[in-house]
Every structure is written in structure tokens, then in C-alpha cells.
C-alpha positions as CSV (number, residue, x, y, z in Angstrom):
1,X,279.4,78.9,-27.2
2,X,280.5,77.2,-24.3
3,X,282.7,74.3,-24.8
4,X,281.7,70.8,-23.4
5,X,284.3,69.2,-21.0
6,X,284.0,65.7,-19.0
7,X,286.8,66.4,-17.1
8,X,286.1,69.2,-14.7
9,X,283.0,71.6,-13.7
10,X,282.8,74.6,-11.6
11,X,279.2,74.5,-9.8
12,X,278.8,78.8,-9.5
13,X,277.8,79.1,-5.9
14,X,278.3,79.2,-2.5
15,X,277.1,76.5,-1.2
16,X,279.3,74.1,0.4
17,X,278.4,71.3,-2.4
18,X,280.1,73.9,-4.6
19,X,283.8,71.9,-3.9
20,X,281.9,68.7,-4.7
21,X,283.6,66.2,-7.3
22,X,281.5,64.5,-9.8
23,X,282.5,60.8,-11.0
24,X,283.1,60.8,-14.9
25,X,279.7,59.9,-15.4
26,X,278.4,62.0,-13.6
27,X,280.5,64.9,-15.0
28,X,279.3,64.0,-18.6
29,X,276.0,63.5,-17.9
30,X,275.8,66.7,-16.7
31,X,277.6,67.8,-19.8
32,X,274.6,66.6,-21.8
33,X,271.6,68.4,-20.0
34,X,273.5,71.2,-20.8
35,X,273.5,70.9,-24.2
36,X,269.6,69.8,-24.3
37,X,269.2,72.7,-22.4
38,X,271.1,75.4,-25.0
39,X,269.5,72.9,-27.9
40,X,265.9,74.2,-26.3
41,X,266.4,77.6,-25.3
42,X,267.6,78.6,-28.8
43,X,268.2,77.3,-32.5
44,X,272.0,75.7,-32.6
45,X,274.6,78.4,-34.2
46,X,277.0,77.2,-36.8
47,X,279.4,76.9,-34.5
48,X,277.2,74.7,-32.4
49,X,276.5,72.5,-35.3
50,X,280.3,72.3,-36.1
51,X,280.9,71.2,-32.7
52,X,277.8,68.0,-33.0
53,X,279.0,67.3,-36.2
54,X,282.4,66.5,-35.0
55,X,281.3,64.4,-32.1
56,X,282.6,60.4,-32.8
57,X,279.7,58.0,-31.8
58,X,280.2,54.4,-29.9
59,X,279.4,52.2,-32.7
60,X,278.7,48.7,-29.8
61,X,275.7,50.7,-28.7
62,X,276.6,51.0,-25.1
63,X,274.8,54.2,-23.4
């Protein structure tokens, strides 16, 4: 499993938009498709489902 990160990405290619910075939204956002996108291609592991389980949720119900 590939572990989520908000901090940093590395955009695989060789484009020059492959240096490009995302804001910390941006970053975690991006985070996020890619876990719908695993979440659709294929059934969660245990490992997976460790990782969700441990995830602390805003309780002021800010996006």
C-alpha cells in the first residue's frame, strides 16, 4: 500500500509541470482521489482498512 502524504508529491513525468509545487490543499486533495481511486479499482486490504481506521476526523465540520 502506498502511504498517503500532504506534504510532498512526485508527479512521474517529464513534463515541465513535473517541478510544480502544490499548495497544502492542493497536495491533500490530490491525496484523496488517490485513495477513491485504489477504493474503486480493488476491495481495501487489511492494511488499507488499518490505515482508514486510524484516520482522526474534524469534529466542527469544516471540509
Amino acid at each position: 500500500m502506498t502511504t498517503m502524504s500532504t506534504t510532498s508529491h512526485d508527479v512521474a513525468s517529464g513534463s515541465p509541470q513535473a517541478a510544480l509545487e502544490l499548495s497544502e490543499e492542493d497536495a491533500l486533495r490530490a491525496d484523496i482521489y488517490g485513495l477513491l481511486a485504489v477504493l474503486l479499482r480493488q476491495a481495501p486490504d487489511a492494511e488499507l482498512l488499518d490505515w482508514l481506521s486510524g484516520l482522526e476526523i474534524d469534529a466542527d465540520g469544516t471540509p
